[in-house]
C-alpha positions as CSV (number, residue, x, y, z in Angstrom):
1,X,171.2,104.4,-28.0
2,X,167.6,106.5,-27.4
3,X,168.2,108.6,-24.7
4,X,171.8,109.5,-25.7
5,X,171.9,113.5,-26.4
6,X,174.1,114.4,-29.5
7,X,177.3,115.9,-28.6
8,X,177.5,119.6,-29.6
9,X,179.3,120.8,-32.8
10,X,182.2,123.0,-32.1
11,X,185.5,124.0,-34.1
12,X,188.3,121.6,-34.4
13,X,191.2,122.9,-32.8
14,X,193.8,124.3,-35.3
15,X,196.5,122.3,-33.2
16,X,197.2,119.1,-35.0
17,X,195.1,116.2,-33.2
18,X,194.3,118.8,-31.0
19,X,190.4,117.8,-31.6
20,X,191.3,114.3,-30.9
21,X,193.3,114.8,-27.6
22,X,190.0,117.0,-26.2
23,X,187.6,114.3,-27.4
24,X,189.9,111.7,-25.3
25,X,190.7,114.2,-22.3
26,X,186.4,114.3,-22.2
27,X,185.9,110.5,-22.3
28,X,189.0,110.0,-19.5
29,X,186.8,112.2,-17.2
30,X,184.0,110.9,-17.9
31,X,185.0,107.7,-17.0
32,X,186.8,109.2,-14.0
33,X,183.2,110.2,-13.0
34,X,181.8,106.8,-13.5
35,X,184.2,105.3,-11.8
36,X,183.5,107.7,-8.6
37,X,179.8,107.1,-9.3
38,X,180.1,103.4,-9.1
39,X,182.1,103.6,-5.8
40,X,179.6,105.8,-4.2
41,X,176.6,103.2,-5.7
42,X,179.0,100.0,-4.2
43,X,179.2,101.5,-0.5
44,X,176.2,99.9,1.3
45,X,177.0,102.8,4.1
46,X,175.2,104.8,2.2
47,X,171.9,105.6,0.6
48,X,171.0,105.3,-3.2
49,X,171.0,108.6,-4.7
50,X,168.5,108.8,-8.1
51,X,170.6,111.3,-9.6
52,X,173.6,109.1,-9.5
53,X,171.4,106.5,-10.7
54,X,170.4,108.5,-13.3
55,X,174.0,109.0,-14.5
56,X,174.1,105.4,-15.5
57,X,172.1,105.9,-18.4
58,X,173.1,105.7,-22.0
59,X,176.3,104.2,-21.3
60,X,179.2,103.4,-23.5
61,X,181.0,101.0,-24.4
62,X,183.8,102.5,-22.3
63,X,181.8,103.4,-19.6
64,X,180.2,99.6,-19.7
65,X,183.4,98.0,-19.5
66,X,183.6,99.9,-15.8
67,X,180.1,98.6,-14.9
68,X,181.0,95.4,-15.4
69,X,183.9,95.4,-13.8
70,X,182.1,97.0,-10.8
71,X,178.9,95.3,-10.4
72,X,180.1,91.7,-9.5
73,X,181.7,93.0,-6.2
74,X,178.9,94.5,-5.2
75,X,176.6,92.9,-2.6
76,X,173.3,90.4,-3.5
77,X,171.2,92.9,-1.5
78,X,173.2,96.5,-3.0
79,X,172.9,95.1,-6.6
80,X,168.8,93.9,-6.1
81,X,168.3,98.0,-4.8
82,X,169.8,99.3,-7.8
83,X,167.9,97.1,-10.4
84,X,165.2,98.1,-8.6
85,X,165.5,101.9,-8.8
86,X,166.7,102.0,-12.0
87,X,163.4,100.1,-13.2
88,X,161.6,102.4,-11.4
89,X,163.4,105.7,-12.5
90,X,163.2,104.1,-16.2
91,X,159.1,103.8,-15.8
92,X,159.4,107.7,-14.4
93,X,162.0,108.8,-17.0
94,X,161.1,107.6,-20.5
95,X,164.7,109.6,-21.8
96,X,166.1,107.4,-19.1
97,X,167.7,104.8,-20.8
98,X,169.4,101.4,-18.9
99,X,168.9,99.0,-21.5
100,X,172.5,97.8,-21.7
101,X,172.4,97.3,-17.6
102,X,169.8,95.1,-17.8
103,X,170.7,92.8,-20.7
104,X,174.0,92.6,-18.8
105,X,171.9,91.8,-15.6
106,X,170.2,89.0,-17.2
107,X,172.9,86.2,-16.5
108,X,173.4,87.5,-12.8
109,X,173.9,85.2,-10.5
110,X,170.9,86.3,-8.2
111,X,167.5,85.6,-9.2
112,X,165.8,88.9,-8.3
113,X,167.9,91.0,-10.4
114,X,167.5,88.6,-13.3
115,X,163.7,89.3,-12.5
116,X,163.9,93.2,-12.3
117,X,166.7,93.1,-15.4
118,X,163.7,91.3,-17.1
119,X,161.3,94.3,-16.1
120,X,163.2,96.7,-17.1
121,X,163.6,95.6,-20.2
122,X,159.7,95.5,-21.1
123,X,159.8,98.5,-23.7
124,X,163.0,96.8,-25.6
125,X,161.4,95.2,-28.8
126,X,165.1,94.1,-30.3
127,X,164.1,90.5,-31.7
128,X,167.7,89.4,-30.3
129,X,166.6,89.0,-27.2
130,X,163.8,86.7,-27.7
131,X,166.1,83.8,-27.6
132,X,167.6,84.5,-24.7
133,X,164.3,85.3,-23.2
134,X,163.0,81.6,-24.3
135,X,166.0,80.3,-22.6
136,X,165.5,81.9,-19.3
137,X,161.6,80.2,-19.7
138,X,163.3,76.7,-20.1
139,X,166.1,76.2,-18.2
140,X,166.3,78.9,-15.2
141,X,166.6,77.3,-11.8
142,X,164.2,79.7,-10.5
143,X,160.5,80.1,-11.1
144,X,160.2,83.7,-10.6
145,X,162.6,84.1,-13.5
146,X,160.1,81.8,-15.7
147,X,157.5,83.6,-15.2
148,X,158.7,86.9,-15.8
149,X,160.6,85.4,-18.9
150,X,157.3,84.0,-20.0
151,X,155.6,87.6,-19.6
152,X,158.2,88.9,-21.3
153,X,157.7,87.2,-24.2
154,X,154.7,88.0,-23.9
155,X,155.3,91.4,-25.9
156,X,156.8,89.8,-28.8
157,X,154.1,87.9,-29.6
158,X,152.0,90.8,-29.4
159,X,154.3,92.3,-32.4
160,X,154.1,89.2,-34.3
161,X,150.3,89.4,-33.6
162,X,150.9,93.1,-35.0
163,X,152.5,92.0,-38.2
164,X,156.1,93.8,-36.1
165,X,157.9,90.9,-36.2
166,X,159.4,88.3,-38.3
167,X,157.4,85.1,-38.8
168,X,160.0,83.0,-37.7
169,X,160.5,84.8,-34.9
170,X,157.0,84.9,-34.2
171,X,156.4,81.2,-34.6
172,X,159.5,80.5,-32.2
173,X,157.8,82.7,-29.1
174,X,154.6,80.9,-29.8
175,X,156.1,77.8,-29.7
176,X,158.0,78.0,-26.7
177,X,155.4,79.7,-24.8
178,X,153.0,76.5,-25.7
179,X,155.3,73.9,-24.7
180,X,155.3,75.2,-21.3
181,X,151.4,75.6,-20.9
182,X,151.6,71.8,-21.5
183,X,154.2,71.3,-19.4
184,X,152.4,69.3,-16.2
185,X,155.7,69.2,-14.3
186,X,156.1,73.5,-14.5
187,X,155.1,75.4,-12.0
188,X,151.2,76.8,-12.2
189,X,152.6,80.4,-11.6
190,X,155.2,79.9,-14.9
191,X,152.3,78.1,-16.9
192,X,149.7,80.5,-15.9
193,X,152.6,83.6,-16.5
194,X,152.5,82.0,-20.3
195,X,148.7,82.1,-20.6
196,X,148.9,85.2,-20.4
197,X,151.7,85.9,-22.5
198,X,150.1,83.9,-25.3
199,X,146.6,85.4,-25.0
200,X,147.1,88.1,-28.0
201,X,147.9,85.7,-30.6
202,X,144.5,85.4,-32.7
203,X,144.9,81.7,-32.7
204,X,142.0,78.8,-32.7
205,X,144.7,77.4,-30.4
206,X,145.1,80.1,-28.4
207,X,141.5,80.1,-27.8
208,X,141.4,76.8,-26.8
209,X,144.5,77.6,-24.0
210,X,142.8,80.4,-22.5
211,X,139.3,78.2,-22.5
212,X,141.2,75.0,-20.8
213,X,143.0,77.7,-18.5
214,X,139.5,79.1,-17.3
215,X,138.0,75.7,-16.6
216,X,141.1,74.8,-14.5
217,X,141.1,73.6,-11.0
218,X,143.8,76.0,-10.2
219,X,142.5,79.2,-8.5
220,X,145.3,81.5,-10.2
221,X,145.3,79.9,-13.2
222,X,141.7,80.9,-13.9
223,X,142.1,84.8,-12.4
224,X,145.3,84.6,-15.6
225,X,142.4,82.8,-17.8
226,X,140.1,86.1,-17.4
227,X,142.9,88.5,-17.8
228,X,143.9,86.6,-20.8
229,X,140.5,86.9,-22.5
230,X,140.3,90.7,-22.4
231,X,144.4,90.7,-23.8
232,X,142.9,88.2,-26.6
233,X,140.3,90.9,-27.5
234,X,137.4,88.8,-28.9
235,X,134.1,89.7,-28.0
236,X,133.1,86.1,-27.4
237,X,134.6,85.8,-24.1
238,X,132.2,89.1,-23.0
239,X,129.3,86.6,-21.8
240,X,132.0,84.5,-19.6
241,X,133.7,88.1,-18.4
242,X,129.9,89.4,-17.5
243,X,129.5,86.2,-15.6
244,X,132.8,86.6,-13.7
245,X,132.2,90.3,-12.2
246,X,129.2,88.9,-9.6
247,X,132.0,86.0,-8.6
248,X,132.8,86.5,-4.8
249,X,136.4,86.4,-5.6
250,X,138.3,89.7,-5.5
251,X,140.5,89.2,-7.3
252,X,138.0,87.4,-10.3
253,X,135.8,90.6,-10.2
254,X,139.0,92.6,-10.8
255,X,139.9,91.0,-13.7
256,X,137.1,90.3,-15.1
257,X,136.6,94.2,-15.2
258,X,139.9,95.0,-16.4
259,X,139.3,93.0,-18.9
260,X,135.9,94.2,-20.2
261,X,137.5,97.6,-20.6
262,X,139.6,95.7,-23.1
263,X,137.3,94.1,-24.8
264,X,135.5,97.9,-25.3
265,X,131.8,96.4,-25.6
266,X,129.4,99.2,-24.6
267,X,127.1,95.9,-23.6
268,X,129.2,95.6,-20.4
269,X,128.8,98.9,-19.7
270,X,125.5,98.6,-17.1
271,X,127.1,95.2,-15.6
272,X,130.2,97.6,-14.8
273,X,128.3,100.3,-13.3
274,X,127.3,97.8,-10.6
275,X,130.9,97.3,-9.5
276,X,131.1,101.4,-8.5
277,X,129.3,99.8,-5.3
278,X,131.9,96.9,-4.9
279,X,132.7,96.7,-1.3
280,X,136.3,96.3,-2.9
281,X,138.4,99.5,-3.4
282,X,140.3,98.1,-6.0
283,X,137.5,96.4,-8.2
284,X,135.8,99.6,-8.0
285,X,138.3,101.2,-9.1
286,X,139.0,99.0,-12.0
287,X,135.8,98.6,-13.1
288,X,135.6,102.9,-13.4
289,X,138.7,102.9,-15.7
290,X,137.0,100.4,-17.8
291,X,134.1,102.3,-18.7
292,X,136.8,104.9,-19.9
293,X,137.7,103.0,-22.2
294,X,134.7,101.5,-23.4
295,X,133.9,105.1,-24.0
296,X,130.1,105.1,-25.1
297,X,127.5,107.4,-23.9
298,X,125.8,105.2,-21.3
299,X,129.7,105.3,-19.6
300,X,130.0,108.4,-19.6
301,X,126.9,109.6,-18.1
302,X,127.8,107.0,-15.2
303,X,131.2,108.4,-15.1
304,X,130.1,112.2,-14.5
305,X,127.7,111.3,-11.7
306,X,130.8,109.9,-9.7
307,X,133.1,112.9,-10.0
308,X,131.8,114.7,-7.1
309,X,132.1,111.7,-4.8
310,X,133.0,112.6,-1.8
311,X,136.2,110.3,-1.9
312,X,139.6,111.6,-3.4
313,X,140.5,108.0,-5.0
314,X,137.0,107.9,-6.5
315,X,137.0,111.8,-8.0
316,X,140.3,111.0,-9.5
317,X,139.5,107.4,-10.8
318,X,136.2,109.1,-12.4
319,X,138.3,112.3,-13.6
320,X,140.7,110.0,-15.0
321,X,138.7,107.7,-16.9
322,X,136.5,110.7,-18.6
323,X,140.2,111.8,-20.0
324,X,140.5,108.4,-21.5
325,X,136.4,108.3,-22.4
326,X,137.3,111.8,-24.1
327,X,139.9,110.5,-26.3
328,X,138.9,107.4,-27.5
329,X,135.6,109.3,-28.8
330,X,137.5,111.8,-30.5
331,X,141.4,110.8,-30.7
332,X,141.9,113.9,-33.9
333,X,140.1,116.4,-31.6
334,X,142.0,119.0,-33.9
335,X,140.0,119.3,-37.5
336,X,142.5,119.4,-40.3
337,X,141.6,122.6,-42.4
């Protein structure tokens, strides 16, 4: 598995199976130390130390027979901290690597672990789990789980989008993802959740979705409709995003800036400029990092007159987004000689 380090070569011992028995005297302690690790993780005494976290990574076979022999006498609330840190020491630690924790988590019995299980595996693009992913969408008792199951899908059919995954695959996400957008009995959060999801697929049907989605009646559902538009990347919803940054919804302005970055049309560029003034922290914010990716010169000139702003989160927002602005106009800055 990534993350694993190679073991060092070394000489085999000149003792008949004497390389063997050292190989199996390493793997007995290492389980020993697991087995200490998981004790220490199970007592709800005491606090949850990262680094012991962190020793969960990369497991074995062995050493995942112990986890799973471990986990289900832990506590609902002692098992929820642990999913949680180790999604967030995965999203610090890219070597980190917890992958076979959180398929495992995914048929636990409690529903926020099956969420942050879910979450934690957003970077694992093995087509075997789409199934089991699509089956989560249909048939979990709990909508949180839906929804995240529906996002989560949501990256595979951005790889069959990218010609990444098999067509049959591809056509089995799509399908399951639109049979619960029609879905009147779902829940708006899992049917908005699979808006979104669905928004990359290049599809006249897709189009439609996000179109029906935006004229909804259903507050949320529209806020996923605008985010969808910029994930679908056609600059045909830029008149409709445009629109949505003067709505007096936060939350609508925020999106609809987000997603203008995504769509990368230099034509939004003046419309975002008039957000740096939002009386809204966050859609100014948002609508900075979108000019940095837009990336023309119009955004960039608006970008260096808001790095000596006299507030931290602005100067940072501005310093970040000329990094990004930088880039995208020159991603080979090195010439090739």
């Amino acid at each position: 598995m990534g993350g694993r380090c190679a073991q060092d070569t070394a000489p085999l011992s000149t003792q008949p199976g004497g390389g063997q028995q050292g190989i199996n005297r390493e793997a007995s302690l290492s389980l020993d130390s697991l087995a200490k690790n998981l004790a220490e993780l199970s007592d709800e005494s005491k606090p949850l130390v990262s680094s012991k976290l962190a020793n969960l990574s990369a497991t074995s076979p062995e050493e995942m027979v112990l986890f799973l022999e471990a986990w289900p006498e832990m506590g609902f609330e002692r098992r929820r901290q642990i999913a949680s840190q180790l999604v967030e020491l995965a999203e610090e630690d890219p070597k980190l690597n917890f992958d076979d924790i959180f398929i495992a988590c995914l048929r636990d019995p409690d529903e926020i672990v099956r969420v942050r299980a879910i979450e934690g595996l957003w970077e694992y693009e093995n087509h075997s789990l789409i199934d089991h992913f699509i089956t989560m969408l249909r048939e979990d008792r709990q909508e949180s789980v839906r929804a995240a199951a529906a996002l989560a899908l949501g990256k595979f059919a951005l790889l069959a989008e990218l010609v990444k995954l098999r067509p049959d695959d591809g056509a089995k996400v799509e399908k399951a993802l639109v049979a619960v957008i029609d879905d009147q009995e779902e829940q708006i959060e899992v049917r908005r959740r699979a808006v979104e999801a669905i928004a990359t697929l290049t599809l006249p049907n897709v189009t439609e979705i996000i179109q029906e989605a935006y004229q909804s009646d259903d507050d949320k559902m529209r806020v996923s409709a605008i985010y969808a538009m910029g994930r679908n990347s056609d600059p045909a919803w830029l008149p409709t995003l445009v629109k949505e940054l003067g709505n007096p919804d936060n939350e609508m302005r925020f999106e609809a800036a987000g997603a203008c970055g995504e769509l990368g049309e230099e034509e939004a560029v003046p419309h975002l400029v008039r957000l740096f003034h939002d009386l809204d922290a966050q859609v100014q914010l948002c609508a900075i990092a979108a000019l940095g990716k837009i990336g023309s010169n119009e955004a960039e000139a608006a970008l260096r007159e808001w790095l000596n702003h006299p507030e931290e989160h602005i100067r940072g927002a501005a310093e970040d987004a000329m990094e990004e602005l930088g880039f995208s106009k020159d991603p080979f800055p090195f010439k090739i000689i």
